[in-house]
C-alpha positions, 0 to 999 in steps of 0.5 A, a space after each residue: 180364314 179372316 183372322 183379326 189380331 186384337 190391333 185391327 180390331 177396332 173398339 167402340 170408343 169415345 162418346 158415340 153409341 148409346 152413350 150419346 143419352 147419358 151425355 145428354 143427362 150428364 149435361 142437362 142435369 145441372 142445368 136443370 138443377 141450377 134453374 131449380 136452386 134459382 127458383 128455389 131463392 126467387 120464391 124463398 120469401 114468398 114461400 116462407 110466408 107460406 109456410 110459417 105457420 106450418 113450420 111452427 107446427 112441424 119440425 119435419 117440414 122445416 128440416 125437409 124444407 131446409 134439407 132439400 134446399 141443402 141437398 139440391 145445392 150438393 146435388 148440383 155440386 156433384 153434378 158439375 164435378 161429374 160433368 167435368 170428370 165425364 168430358 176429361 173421360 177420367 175413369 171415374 166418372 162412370 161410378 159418378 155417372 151412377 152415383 148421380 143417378 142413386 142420389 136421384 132415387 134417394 131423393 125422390 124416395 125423402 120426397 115421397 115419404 115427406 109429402 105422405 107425412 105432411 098429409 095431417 098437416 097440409 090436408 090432401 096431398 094426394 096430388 104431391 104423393 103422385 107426382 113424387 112416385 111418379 118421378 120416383 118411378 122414372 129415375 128408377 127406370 132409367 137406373 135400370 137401364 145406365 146402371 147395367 150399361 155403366 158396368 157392363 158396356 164395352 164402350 163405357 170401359 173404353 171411353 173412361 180410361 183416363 186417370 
């Protein structure tokens, strides 16, 4: 009989496994985020002139317009803190790790809601309703998929162990 004592045992650790994926969110989110807060100054003049006279009109858009300025710049904040707190692999991040992905889908739902109320303002913005459920739809996927994996996996908890 092979019996193993809890020393030679060997636990998956580190950034290996499944983990690999979240590694790559947790490194290609605020890159993603930073190249949109750019975009989003690069074509603030030129939205502005678009959007004026909307904005005149709707108090709604010029928060939402405004809002999502501010929150993209928090978002990216958030997600620089949790990249360094993933890499130190302090025991945190997984709640970060999580807590990134629940602001996701509270920002595609502002989103999703935004654009089905700008519809008596703008027209048709069928096109934009779309793509924001479908956008909601992916981040709601892939928290179905990390979320249980942060709280469950053996890996996670054996990575994640530094204060």
């Amino acid at each position: 009989m092979n019996v193993q004592t809890e020393a030679t045992v060997t636990k998956p650790t580190g950034l290996g496994g499944w983990l690999i994926w979240p590694t790559i969110i947790v490194v290609f989110s605020p890159l993603s985020l930073l190249a949109s807060v750019i975009g989003i100054f690069q074509d603030h003049a030129e939205a502005m002139e678009g959007l004026a006279p909307f904005m005149e009109q709707s108090l709604s858009l010029t928060l939402y317009y405004y809002g999502n300025i501010l929150l993209e710049i928090g978002l990216l904040a958030f997600s620089l803190f949790l990249l360094v707190f993933y890499f130190q692999k302090k025991n945190r991040a997984p709640h970060l790790f999580i807590g990134l992905i629940l602001c996701y889908i509270t920002l595609n739902m502002i989103d999703l809601l935004a654009w089905a109320s700008f519809d008596s303002l703008f027209g048709d913005t069928i096109q934009f309703v779309t793509q924001s459920r479908l956008s909601l739809l992916r981040t709601c996927i892939t928290a179905m998929i990390w979320i249980p994996y942060f709280r469950l996996s053996k890996r996670v908890k054996n990575t994640f162990v530094n204060e």
